[in-house]
C-alpha positions in Angstrom: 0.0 0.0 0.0 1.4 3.4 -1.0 2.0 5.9 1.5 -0.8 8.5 0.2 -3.3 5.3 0.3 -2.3 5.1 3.5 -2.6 8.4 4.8 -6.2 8.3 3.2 -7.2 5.3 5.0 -5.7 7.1 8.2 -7.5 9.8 7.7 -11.0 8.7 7.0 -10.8 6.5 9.8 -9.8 9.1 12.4 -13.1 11.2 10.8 -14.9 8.4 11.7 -13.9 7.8 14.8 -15.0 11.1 15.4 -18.1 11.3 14.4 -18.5 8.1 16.5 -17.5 10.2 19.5 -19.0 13.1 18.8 -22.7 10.7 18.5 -21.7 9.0 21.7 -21.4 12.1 23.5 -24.2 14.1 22.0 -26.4 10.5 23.4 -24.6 10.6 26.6 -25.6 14.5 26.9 -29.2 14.1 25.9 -29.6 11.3 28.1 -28.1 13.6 31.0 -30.0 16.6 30.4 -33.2 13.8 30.5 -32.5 12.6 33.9 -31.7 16.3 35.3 -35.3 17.3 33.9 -37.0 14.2 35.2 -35.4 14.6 38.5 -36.4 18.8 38.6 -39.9 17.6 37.6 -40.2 15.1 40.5 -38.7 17.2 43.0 -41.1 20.3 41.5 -44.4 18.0 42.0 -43.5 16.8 45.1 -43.0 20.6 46.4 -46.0 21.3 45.0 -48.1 18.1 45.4 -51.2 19.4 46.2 -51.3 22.1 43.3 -50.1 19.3 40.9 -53.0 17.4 41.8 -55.7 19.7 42.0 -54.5 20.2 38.0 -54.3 17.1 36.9 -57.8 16.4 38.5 -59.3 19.7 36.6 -57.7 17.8 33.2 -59.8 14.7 34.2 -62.7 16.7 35.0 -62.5 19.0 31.7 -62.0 15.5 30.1 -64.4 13.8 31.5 -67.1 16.7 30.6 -66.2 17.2 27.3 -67.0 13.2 26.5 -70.5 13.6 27.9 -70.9 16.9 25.9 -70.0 14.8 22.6 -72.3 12.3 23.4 -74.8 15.1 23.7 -73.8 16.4 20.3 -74.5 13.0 18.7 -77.1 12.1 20.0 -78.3 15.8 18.8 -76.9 15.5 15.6 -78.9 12.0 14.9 -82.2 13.7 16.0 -81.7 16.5 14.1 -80.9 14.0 11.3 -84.0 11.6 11.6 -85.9 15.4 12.0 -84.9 16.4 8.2 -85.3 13.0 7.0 -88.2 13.0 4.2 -89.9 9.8 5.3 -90.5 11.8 8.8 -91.5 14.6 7.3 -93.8 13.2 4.4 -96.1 11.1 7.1 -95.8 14.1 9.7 -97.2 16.4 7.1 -99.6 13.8 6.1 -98.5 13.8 2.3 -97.8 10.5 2.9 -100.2 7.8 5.5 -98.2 5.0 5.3 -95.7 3.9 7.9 -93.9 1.8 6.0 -90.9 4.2 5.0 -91.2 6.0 8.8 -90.5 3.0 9.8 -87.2 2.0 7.5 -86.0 5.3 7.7 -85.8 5.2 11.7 -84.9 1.5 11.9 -81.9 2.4 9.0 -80.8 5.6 11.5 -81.4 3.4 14.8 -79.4 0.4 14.0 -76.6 2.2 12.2 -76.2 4.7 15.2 -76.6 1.8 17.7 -79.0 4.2 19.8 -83.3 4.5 20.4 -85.3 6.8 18.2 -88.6 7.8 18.9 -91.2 9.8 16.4 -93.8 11.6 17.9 -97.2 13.5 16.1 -98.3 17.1 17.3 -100.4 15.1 19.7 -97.4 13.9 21.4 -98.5 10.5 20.3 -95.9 7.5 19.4 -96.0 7.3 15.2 -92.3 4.8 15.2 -89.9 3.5 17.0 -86.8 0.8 17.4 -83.5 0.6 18.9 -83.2 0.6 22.9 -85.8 1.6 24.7 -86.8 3.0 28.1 -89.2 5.2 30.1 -91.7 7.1 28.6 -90.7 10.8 28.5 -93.9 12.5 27.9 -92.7 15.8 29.6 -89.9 15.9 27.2 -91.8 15.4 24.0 -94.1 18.3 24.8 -91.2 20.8 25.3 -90.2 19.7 22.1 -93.2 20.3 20.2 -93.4 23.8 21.8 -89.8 23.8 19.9 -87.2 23.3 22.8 -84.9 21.2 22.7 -84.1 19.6 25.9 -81.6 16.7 26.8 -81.9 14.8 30.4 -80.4 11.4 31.6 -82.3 8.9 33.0 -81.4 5.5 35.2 -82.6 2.2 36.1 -81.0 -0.6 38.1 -79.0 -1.4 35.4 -78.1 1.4 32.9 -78.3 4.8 32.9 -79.7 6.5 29.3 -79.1 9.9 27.4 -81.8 11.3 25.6 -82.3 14.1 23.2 -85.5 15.4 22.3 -86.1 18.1 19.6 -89.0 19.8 17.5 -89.6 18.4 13.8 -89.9 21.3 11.4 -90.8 22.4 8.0 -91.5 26.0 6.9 -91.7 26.7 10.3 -94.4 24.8 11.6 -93.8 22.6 14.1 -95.4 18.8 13.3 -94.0 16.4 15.8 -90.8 15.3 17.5 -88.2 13.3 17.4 -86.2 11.4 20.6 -82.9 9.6 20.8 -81.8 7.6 23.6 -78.1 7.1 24.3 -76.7 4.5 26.8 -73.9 6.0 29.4 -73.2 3.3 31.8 -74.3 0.0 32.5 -74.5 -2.4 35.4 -75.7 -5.3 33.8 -76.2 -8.2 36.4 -74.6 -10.9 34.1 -71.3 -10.1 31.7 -70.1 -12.3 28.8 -69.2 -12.9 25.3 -72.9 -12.7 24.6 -73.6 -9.6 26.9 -70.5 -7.1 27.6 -71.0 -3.4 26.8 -68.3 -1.0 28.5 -69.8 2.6 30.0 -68.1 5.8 29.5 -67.1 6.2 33.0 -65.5 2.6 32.6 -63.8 3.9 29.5 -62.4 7.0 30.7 -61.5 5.3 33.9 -58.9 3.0 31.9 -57.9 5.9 29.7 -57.2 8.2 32.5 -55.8 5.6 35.1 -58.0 7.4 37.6 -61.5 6.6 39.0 -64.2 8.1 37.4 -68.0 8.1 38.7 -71.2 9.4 37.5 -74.2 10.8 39.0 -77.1 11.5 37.0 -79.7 11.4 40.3 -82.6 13.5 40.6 -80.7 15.3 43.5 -76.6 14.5 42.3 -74.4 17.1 43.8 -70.6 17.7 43.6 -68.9 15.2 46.2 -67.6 16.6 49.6 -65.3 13.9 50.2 -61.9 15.4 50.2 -60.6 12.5 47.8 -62.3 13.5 44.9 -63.1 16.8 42.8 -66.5 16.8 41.0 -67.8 19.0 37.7 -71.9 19.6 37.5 -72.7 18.1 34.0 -75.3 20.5 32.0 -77.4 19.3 29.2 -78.5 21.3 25.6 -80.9 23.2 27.7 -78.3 24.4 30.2 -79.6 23.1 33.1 -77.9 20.3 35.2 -78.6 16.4 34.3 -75.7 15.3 36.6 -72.2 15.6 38.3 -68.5 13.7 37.2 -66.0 13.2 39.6 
């Protein structure tokens, strides 16, 4: 080998040799700089434990809220969809007397959204139905057809249910409404392959690694236990249908 092939050589392995070392220490910095940060963070959360906590428990709750509040706006948004659908509005406005396409248009919506919908006349009386069901929300319905919308949350021993109710119109007449029920949480006495449906406060609780409850009683206030922090839960109409915590 001459002398300049030998100098090459020489030189291209001392660059790389350097570059080598200049990797290694540029890793060996980073992953110094990484454990001075982590160990700042710890000591700054453990200074300020309860501050850090009372934080991350405001994320959850803000979390937590804005996940009922999209159910809210689904459930809405399916209403409002059955509502403009021209099956609905055909036998509503009597153009058409057969219930044969009310019925595949909210059995098409019901199944395909996995939720309840309910038709209603002027008279507040049932036209079509299918999907889950539950109590009768007679109340509800005639807000609606004196054009509210109003949302609520109902329970039984084994589920507690969203629903939506909102005024059908055309040209500004009002001619029936339309519900949507939504299912929360459920508390079903038997759970297998066969029968297994997870709530939200069962899904946020995995996401979130933290426990999360519901209350949609009649009477559900914000928990005094020091151990949790609650948020009042507030449906399309603004008033309260339940507290997180």
């Amino acid at each position: 080998m001459s002398a300049d092939l030998r100098r090459l050589v020489s030189l291209a392995w001392e660059k790389r040799r350097s570059r080598v070392f200049w990797i290694v220490f540029m890793l060996c910095a980073i992953l110094s700089l990484s454990r001075v940060a982590e160990t700042l963070l710890l000591r700054h959360d453990d200074e300020n434990f309860p501050e850090v906590i009372s934080r991350r428990c405001a994320d959850y709750l803000t979390t937590a809220s804005n996940e009922f509040g999209t159910m809210q706006r689904v459930a809405r948004r399916t209403a409002t969809e059955v509502a403009q659908m021209p099956p609905v509005l055909d036998f509503l406005a009597h153009r058409d007397t057969s219930r044969a396409d009310l019925f595949d248009a909210v059995i098409h919506i019901a199944r395909d959204q996995d939720v309840g919908v309910e038709v209603y006349d002027r008279d507040a009386r049932l036209l079509a139905w299918e999907g889950r069901s539950g109590l009768a929300h007679r109340r509800e319905v005639r807000i609606a057809l004196d054009g509210q919308m109003i949302s609520y949350v109902t329970r039984t021993p084994i589920a507690s249910q969203l629903f939506v109710a909102i005024p059908v119109r055309e040209r500004g007449n009002i001619l029936g409404s339309v519900l949507v029920r939504q299912t929360i949480d459920v508390n079903y006495p038997l759970n297998n392959r066969f029968i297994r449906r997870e709530g939200l406060s069962e899904q946020l609780t995995r996401r979130l690694g933290v426990n999360i409850e519901f209350n949609f009683s009649p009477n559900a206030e914000p928990k005094k236990d020091g151990r949790y922090q609650s948020a009042i839960l507030y449906g399309i109409d603004s008033s309260a249908v339940g507290v997180v915590s």
